[in-house]
FINU-986535 format. One record per atom (N, C-alpha, C): y, x, z. Coordinates in steps of 0.05 Angstrom, whole numbers, padded with zeros to 5 digits, always signed. Layout:
BEGIN
YXZ/...
This chain:
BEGIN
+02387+01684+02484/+02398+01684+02458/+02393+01656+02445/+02413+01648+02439/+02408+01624+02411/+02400+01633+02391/+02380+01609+02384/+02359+01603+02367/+02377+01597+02342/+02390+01609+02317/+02399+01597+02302/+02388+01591+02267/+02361+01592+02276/+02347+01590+02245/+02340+01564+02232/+02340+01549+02219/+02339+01527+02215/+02304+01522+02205/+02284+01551+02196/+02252+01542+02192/+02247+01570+02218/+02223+01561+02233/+02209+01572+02244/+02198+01599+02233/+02200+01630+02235/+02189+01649+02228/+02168+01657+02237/+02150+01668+02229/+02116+01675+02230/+02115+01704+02223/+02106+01720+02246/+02095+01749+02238/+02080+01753+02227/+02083+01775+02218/+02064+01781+02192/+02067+01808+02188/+02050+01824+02177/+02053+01850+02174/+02041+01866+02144/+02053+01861+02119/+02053+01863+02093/+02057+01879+02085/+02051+01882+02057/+02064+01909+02044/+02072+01896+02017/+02104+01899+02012/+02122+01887+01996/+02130+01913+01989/+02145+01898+01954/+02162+01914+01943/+02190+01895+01932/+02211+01916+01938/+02236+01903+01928/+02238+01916+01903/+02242+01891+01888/+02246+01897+01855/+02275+01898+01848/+02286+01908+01827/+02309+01910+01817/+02316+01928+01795/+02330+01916+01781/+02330+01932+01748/+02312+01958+01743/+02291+01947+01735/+02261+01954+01721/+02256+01988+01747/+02266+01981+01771/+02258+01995+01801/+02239+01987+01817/+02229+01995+01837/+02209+01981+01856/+02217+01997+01882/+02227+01985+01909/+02220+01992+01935/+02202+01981+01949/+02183+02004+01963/+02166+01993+01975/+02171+01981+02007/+02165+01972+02022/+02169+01959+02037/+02151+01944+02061/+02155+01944+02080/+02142+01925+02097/+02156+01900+02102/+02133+01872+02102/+02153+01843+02109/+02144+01845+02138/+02162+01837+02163/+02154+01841+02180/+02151+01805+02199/+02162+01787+02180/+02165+01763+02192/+02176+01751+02159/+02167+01722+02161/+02173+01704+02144/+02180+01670+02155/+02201+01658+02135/+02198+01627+02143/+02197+01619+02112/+02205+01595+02110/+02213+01586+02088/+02240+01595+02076/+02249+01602+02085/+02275+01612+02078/+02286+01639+02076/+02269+01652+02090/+02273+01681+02088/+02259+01702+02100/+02267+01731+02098/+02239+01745+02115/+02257+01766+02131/+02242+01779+02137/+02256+01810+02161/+02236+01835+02148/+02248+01851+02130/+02224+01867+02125/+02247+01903+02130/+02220+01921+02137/+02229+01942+02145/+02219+01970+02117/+02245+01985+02121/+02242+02001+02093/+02231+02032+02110/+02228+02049+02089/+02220+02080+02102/+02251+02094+02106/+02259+02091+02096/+02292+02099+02102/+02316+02088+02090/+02339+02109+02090/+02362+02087+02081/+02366+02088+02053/+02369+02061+02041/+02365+02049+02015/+02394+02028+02006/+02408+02027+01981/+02426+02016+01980/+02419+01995+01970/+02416+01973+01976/+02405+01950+01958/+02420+01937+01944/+02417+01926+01920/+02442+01908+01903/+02448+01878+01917/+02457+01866+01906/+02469+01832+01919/+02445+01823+01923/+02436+01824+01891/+02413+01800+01897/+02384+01825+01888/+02362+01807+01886/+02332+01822+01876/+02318+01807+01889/+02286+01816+01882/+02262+01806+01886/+02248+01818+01904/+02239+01797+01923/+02214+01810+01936/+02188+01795+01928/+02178+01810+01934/+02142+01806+01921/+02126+01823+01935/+02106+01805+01948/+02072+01811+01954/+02055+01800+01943/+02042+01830+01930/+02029+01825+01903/+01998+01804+01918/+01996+01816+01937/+01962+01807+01950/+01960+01772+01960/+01989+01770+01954/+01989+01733+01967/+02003+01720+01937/+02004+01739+01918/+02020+01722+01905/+02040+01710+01893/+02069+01723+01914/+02082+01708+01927/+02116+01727+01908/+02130+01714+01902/+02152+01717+01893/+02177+01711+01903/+02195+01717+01909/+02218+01708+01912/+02246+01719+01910/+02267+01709+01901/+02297+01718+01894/+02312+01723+01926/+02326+01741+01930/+02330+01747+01954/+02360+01757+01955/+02370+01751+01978/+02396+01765+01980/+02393+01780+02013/+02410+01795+02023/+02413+01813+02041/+02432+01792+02056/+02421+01783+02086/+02444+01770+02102/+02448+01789+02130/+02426+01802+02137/+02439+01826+02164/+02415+01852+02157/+02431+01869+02168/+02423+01894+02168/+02424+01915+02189/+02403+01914+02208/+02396+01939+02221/+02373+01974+02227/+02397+01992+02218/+02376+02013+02210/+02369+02007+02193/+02338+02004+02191/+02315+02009+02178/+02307+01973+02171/+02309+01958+02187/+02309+01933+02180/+02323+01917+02166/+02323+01899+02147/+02338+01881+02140/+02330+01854+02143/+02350+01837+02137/+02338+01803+02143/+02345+01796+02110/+02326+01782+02099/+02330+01772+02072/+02331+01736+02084/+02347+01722+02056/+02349+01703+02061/+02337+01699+02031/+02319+01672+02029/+02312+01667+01996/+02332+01652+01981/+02334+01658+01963/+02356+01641+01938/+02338+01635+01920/+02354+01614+01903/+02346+01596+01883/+02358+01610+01848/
């Protein structure tokens, strides 16, 4: 398979929540780069365009959009 990511991703095994109009899903991040992550949900969930992910224990914030989706997995990409 080609490699088509432009930052290197790093496993990791988190506990995130996807935010969105005054909501919270909880979440696992299952991989991160600079640019985006792969996190896995408990079941099927409709997500909006855009929202937040956040791990409260690192800190860490970011605006996110949905670029693939399998099952239970999704791939976020970060936005500005």
């Amino acid at each position: 398979m080609i490699e088509k990511r432009t930052a290197q991703r790093y496993r990791v095994f988190k506990g995130g929540t996807i935010a969105f109009e005054n909501s919270g899903i909880a979440c696992t991040v299952r991989n991160m780069s600079a640019g985006g992550a792969a996190i896995d949900l408990d079941g099927p969930v409709t997500l909006p365009q855009s929202f937040t992910l956040a791990i409260t224990r690192d800190n860490f914030e970011r605006n996110c959009r949905t670029v693939w989706r399998s099952d239970r997995r999704v791939g976020l990409a970060f936005v500005e």
